[in-house]
C-alpha positions as CSV (number, residue, x, y, z in Angstrom):
1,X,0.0,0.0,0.0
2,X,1.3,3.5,-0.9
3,X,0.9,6.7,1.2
4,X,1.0,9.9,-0.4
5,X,3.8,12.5,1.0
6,X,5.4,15.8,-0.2
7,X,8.5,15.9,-1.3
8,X,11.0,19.2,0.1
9,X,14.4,19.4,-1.8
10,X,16.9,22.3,-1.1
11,X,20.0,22.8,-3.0
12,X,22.1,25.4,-1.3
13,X,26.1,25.9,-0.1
14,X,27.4,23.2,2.6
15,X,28.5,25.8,4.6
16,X,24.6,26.1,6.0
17,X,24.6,22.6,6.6
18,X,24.2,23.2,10.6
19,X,21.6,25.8,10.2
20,X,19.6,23.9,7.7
21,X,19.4,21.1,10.0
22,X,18.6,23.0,12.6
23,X,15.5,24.7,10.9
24,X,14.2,21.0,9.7
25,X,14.3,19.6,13.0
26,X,12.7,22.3,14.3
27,X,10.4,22.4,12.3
28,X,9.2,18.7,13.0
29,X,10.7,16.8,10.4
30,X,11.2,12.9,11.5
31,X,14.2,12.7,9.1
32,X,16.1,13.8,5.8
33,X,18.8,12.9,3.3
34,X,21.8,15.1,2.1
35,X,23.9,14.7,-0.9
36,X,26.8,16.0,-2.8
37,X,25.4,18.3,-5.7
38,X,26.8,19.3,-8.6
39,X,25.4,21.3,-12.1
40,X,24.9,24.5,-13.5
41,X,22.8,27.3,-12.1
42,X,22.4,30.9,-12.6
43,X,25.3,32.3,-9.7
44,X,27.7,29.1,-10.6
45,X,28.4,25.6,-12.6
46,X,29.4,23.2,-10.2
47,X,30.7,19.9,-12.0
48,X,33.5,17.5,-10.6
49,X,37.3,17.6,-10.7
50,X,37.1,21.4,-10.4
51,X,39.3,22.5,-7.2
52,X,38.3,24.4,-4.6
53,X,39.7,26.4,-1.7
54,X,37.8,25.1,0.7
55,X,34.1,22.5,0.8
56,X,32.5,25.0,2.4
57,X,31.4,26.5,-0.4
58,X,30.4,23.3,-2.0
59,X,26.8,22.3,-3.0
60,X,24.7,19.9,-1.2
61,X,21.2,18.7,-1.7
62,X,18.7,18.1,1.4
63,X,15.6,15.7,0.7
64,X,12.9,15.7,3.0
65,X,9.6,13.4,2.7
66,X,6.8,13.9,5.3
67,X,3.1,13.5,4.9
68,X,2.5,17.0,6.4
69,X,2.6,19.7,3.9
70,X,2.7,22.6,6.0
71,X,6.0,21.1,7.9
72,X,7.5,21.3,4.3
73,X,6.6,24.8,3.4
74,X,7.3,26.1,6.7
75,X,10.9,24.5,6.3
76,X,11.2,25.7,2.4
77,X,10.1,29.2,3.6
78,X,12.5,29.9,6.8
79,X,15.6,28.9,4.8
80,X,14.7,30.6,1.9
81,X,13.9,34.4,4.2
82,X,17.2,33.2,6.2
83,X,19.6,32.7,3.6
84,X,18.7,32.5,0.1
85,X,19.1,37.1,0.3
86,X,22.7,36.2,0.7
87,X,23.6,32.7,-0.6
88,X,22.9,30.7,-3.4
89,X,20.1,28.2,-3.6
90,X,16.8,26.9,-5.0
91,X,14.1,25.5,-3.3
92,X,10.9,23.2,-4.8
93,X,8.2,21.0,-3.0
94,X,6.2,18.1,-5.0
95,X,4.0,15.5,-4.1
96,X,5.4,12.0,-3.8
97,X,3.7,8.3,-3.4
98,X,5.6,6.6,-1.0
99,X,5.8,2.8,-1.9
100,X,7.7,1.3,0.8
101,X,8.5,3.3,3.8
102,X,9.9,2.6,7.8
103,X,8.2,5.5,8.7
104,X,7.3,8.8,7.9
């Protein structure tokens, strides 16, 4: 049996890695996943082998499933009025059918 969630993805610099977390716990979240990301995008192309100074300003990609809606737009819009003024970033919420799930 599926359940139907929404899907929260944030692409943003791994320097706000901490804060990030701290607003999608906050906000109620029972979990999320973060990966490298790399691409093009309007302030940057990130693409692999290119060196860096330092990871910080590296992109990462946060994933977060829940079947409350408003817990994802209340995470997608405190990150995006706390940092996206000053760092660069995109935000975008769908809905998802979960298929096989622990717990959401």
């Amino acid at each position: 049996m599926s359940t139907q969630a929404t899907k929260l993805v944030i692409v943003t610099e791994k320097l706000l890695f901490k804060h990030i977390v701290g607003i999608i716990e906050g906000a109620g979240a029972t979990g999320y996943t973060v990966t490298a990301a790399e691409g093009k995008g309007s302030r940057n192309t990130r693409a692999p082998g290119h060196p860096s100074v330092s990871d910080a300003y590296e992109k990462i990609k946060f994933e977060v499933i829940t079947t409350d809606a408003t817990i994802a737009r209340n995470i997608a819009d405190k990150v995006a009025a706390s940092y996206f003024n000053n760092f660069s970033g995109i935000i975008f919420i769908g809905d998802v059918e979960v298929l096989y799930a622990h717990s959401l």
